[in-house]
LOPASE-411574 format. One record per residue (C-alpha): residue in one letter; x, y, z. Coordinates in pm, 1 decimal, always signed. Example, Ala and Ser with C-alpha at 12.3 -4.5 7.8 and 13.67 -1.06 7.14 Angstrom:
% residues 2
a|+1230.0|-450.0|+780.0;
s|+1367.0|-106.0|+714.0;
END
This chain:
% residues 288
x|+10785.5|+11970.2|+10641.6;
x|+10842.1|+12386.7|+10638.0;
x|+10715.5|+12472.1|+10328.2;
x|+10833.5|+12817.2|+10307.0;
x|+11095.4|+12783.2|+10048.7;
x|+11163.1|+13119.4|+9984.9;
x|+11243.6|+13230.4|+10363.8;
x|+11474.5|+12955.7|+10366.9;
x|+11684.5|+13041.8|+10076.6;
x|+11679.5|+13375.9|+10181.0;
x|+11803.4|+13227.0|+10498.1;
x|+12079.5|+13025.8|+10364.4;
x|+12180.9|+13341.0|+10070.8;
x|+12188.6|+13589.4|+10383.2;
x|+12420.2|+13368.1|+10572.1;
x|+12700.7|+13320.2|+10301.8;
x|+12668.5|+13656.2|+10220.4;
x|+12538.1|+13608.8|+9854.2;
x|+12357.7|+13866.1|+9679.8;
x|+12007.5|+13875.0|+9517.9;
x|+12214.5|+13962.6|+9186.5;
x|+12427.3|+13694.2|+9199.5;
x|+12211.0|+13413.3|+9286.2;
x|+11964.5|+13515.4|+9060.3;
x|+12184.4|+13596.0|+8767.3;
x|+12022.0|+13309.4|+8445.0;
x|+11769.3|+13208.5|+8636.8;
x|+11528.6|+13463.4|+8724.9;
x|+11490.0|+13816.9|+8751.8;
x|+11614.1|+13986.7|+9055.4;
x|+11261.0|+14168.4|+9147.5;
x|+11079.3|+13742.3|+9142.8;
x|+11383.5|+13610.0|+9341.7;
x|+11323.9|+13883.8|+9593.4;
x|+10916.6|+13785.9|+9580.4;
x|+10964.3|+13411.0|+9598.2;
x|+11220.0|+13511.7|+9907.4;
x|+10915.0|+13693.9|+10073.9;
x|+10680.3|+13402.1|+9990.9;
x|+10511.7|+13638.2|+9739.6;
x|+10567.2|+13417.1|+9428.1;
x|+10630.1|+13073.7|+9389.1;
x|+10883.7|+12923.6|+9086.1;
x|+10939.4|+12635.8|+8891.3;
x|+11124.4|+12313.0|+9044.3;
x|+11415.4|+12369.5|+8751.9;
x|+11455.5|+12746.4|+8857.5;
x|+11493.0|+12628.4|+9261.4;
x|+11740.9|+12366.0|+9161.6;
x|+11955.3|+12601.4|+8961.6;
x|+11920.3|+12858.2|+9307.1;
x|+12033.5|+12543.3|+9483.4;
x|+12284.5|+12506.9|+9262.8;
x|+12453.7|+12843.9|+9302.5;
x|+12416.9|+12799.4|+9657.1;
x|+12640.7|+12541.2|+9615.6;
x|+12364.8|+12302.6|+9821.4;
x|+12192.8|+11943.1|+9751.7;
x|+11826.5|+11925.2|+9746.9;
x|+11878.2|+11680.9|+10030.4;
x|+12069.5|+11934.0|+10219.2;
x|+11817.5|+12214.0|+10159.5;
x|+11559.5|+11985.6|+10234.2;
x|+11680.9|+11883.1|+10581.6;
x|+11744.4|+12323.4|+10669.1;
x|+11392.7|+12394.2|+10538.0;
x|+11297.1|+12115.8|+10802.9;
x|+11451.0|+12297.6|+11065.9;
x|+11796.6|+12095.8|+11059.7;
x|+11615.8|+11794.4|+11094.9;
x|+11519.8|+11469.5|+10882.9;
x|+11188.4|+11488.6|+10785.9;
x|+10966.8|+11129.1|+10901.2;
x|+10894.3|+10984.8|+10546.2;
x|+11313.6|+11060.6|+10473.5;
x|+11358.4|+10888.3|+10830.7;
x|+11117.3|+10609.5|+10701.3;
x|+11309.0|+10554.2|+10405.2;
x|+11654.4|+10548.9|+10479.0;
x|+11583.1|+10308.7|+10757.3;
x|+11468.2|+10108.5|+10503.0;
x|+11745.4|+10155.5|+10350.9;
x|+11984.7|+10011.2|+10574.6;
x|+11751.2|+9727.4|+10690.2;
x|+11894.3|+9401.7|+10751.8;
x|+11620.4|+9136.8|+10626.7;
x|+11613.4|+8926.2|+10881.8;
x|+11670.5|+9173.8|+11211.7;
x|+11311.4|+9107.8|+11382.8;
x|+11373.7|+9398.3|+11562.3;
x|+11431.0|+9706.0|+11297.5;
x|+11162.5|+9574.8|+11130.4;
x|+10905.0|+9585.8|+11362.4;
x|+11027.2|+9944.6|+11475.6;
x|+11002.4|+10058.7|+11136.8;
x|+10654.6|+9936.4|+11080.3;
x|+10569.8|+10103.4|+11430.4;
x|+10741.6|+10442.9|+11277.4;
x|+10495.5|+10353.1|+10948.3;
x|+10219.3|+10365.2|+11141.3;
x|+10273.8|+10654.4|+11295.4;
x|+10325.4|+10861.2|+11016.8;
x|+10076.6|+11105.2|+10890.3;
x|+9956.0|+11006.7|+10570.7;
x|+9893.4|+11228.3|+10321.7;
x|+9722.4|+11079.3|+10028.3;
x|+9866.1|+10812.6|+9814.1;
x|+10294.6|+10722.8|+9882.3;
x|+10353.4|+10453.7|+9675.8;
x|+10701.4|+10414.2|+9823.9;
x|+10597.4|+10448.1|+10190.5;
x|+10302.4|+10182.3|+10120.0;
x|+10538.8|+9996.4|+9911.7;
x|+10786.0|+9978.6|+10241.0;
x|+10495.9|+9838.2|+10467.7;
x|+10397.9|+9568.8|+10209.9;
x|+10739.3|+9463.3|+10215.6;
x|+10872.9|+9492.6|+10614.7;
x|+10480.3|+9263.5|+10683.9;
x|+10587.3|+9016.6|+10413.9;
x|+10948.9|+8989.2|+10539.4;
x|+10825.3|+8948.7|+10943.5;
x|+10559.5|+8692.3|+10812.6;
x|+10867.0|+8507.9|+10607.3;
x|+11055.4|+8486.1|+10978.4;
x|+10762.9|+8389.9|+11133.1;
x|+10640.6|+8106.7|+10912.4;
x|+10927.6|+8040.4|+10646.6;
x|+10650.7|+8021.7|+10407.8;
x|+10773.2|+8196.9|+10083.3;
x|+10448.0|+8189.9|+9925.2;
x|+10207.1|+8338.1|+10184.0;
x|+10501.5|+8603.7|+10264.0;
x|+10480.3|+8687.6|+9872.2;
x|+10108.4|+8734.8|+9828.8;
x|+10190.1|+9051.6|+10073.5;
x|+10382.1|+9246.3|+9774.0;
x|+10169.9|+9152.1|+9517.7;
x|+10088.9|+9508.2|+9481.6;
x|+10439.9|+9639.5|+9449.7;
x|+10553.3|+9348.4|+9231.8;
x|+10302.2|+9428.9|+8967.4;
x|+10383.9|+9795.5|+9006.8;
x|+10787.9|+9725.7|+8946.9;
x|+10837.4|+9485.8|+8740.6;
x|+10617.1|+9631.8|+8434.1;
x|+10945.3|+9938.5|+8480.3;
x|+11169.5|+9931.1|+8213.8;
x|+11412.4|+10149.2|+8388.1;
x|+11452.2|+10083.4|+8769.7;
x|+11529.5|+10443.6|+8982.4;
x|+11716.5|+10405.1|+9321.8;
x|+11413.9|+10315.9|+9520.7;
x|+11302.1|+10097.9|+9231.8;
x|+11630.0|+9887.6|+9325.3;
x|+11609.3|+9859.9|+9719.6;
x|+11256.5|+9786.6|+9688.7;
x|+11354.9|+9486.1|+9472.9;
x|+11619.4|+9382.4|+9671.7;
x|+11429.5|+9356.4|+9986.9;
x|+11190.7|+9146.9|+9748.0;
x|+11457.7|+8888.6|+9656.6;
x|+11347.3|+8661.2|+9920.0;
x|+11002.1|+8604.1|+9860.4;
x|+11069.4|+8430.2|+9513.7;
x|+11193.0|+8072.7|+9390.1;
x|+11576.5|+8082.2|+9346.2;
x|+11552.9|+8094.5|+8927.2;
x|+11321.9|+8379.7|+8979.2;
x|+11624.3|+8535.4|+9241.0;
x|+11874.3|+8524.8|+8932.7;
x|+11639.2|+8700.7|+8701.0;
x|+11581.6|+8975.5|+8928.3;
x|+11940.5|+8983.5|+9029.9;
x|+12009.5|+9019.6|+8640.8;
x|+11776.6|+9275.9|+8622.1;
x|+11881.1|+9476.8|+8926.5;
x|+12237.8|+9472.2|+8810.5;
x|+12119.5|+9623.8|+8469.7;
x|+11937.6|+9919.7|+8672.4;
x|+12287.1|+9942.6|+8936.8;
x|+12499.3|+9978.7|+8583.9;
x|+12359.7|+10283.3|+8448.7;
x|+12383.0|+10451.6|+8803.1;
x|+12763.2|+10350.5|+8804.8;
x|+12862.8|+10689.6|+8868.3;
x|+12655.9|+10754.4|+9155.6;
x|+12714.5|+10842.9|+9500.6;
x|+12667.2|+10541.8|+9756.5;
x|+12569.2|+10296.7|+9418.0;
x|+12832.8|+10008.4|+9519.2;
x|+12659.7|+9991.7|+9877.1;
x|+12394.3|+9858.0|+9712.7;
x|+12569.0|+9611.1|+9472.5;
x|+12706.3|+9472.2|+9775.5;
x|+12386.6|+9442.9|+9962.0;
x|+12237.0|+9295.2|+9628.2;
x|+12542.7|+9028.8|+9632.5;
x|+12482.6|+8971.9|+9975.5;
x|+12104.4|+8917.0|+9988.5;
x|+12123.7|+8647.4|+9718.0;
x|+12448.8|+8496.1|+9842.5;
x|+12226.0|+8403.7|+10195.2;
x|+11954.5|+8244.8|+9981.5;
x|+12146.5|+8054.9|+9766.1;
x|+12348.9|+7909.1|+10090.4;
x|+11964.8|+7796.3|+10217.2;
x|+11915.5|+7601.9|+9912.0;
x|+12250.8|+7472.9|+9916.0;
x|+12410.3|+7607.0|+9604.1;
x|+12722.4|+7715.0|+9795.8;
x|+12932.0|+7680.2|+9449.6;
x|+12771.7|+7972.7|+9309.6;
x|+12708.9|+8170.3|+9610.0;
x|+13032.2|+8176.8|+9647.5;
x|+13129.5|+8357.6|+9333.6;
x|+12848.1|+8650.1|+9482.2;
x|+13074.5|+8662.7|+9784.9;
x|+13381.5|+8708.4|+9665.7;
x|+13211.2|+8988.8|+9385.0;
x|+13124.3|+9146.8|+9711.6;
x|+13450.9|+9098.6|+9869.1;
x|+13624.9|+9275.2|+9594.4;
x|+13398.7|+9597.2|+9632.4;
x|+13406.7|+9597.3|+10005.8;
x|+13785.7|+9632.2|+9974.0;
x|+13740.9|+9819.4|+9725.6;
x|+13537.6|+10092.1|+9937.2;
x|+13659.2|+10000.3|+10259.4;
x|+13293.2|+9848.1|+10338.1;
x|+13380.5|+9636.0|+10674.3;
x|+13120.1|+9554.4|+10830.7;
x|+13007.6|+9382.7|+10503.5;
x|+13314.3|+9237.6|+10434.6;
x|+13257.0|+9060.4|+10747.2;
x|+12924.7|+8914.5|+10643.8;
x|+13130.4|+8805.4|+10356.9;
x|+13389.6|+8584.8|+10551.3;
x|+13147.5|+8433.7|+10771.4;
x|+12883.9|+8349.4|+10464.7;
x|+13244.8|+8207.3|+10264.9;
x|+13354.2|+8019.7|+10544.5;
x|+12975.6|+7865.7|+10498.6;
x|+13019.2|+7769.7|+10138.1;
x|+13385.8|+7649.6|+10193.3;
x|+13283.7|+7385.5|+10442.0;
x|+12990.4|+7235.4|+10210.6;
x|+13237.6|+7241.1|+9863.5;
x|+13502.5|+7056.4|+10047.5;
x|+13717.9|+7263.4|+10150.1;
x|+13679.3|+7195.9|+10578.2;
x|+13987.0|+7323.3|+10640.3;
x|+13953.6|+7683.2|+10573.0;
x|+13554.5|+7740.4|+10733.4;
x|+13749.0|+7787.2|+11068.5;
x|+14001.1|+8062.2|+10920.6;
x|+13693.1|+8251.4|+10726.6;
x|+13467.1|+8168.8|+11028.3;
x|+13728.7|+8374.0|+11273.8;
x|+13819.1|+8665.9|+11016.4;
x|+13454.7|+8782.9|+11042.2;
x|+13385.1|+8760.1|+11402.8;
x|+13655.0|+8860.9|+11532.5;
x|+13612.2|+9171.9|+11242.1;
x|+13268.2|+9259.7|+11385.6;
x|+13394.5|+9246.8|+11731.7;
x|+13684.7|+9448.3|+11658.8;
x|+13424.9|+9657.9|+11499.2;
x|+13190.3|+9674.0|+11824.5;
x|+12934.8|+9553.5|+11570.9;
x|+12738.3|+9383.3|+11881.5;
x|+12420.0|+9351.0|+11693.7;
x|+12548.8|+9228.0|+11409.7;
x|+12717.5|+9003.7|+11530.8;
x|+12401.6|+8874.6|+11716.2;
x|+12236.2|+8832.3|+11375.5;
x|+12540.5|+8655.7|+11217.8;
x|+12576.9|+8413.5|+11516.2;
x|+12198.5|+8336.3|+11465.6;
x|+12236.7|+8261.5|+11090.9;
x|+12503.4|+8044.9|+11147.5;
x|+12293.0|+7819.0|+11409.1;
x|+11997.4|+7844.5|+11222.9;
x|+12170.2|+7686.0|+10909.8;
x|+12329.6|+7455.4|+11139.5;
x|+12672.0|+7489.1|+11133.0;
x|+12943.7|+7519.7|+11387.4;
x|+13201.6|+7784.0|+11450.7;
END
């Protein structure tokens, strides 16, 4: 990443046509913004966010200019990670290829963290075997769950991790994710990952055939889809209910539930995920 901070807030002050004065006005004098703009003087973290902040600018934005208008690798890394669907072969393995690729520069806990996890998950598609997978994120397990408050990549992390454990061990961390989600209530993008929380332990509770409560996760994640107008999970939510409605008795709806999601997807040109939700479906054996 461009490192030279100062050119590019003098870059980004220049083109809205701020002054020194004004951006520097509380924060700093006007003779050190003018150094740290000529790479003469750096300042403290708080100082650049308040300059960021009368910029009107995210540190993610600024970040992504100072980059030259482009996503730096390790953000690349991690919001592909981000979106990952646990059981697509395919991202997986391209995202370990992107891991190994990147340049390493000393320790990146999260970064390592990601290419414990994305080995353990390929090995769990490869062998089913839960507890070779899990001897993979030993590491990372230690690491998190000694936290006593979980940050955002605290939570994916331990999302992704659902899978490796015993279902009674699932509902713990489940209980303890959605004590870390609650405090972030108000944040941007936060019911995304409820949902994909709801989801993930929805699809292992279906493999060990407790379809009663899994279904209570899917319609929790139902709600919020509406809710935020999230369809392409909402989808994975019919298709996973019309699951649990055929195993609780209730035959004659699978079909309707079963048809609402595919034909959502397909409406949605969601070609690959509909791929993936085809082979879940055969995999656990049922028929559309």
């Amino acid at each position: 990443m461009n490192i030279n901070l100062g050119k590019a807030i003098k870059l980004i002050r220049t083109n809205k046509g701020l002054t020194q004065t004004y951006i520097s006005n509380g924060i700093l004098t006007q003779g050190n913004l003018s150094k740290f703009e000529n790479l003469n003087l750096e300042i403290s973290g708080r100082s650049l966010i308040a300059i960021l902040s009368r910029l009107e600018m995210s540190l993610e934005e600024f970040i992504y200019i100072n980059n030259g208008f482009r996503i730096t690798k390790r953000n690349n890394i991690i919001q592909k990670f981000y979106s990952l669907s646990y059981n697509d072969r395919k991202a997986i393995i391209n995202l370990l290829n992107d891991i190994e690729k990147y340049p390493k520069e000393g320790d990146d806990f999260l970064i390592e963290s990601i290419e414990e996890i994305c080995t353990s998950l390929m090995t769990l598609l490869k062998t089913n075997n839960r507890e070779k997978a899990r001897k993979g994120i030993s590491k990372v397990w230690t690491h998190l769950s000694k936290r006593n408050h979980l940050y955002i990549s605290d939570i994916y992390l331990l999302n992704s991790m659902v899978f490796f454990f015993p279902v009674q061990n699932g509902r713990e961390i489940i209980k303890y994710l959605f004590r870390g989600i609650d405090k972030y209530k108000n944040f941007k993008g936060i019911e995304k990952i409820k949902i994909n929380c709801l989801l993930n332990f929805s699809i292992i509770l279906i493999k060990n055939r407790e379809y009663k409560e899994a279904l209570i996760y899917i319609e929790n994640a139902i709600s919020i889809c509406k809710i935020h107008k999230e369809y392409s999970n909402i989808s994975v939510c019919y298709i996973r209910k019309g699951i649990c409605l055929n195993q609780i008795n209730k035959e004659s709806k699978t079909v309707f539930w079963f048809n609402k999601g595919f034909n959502l997807l397909k409406a949605l040109d969601e070609t690959d995920l509909l791929d993936q939700l085809n082979d879940e479906v055969e995999r656990l054996n049922y028929r559309v």
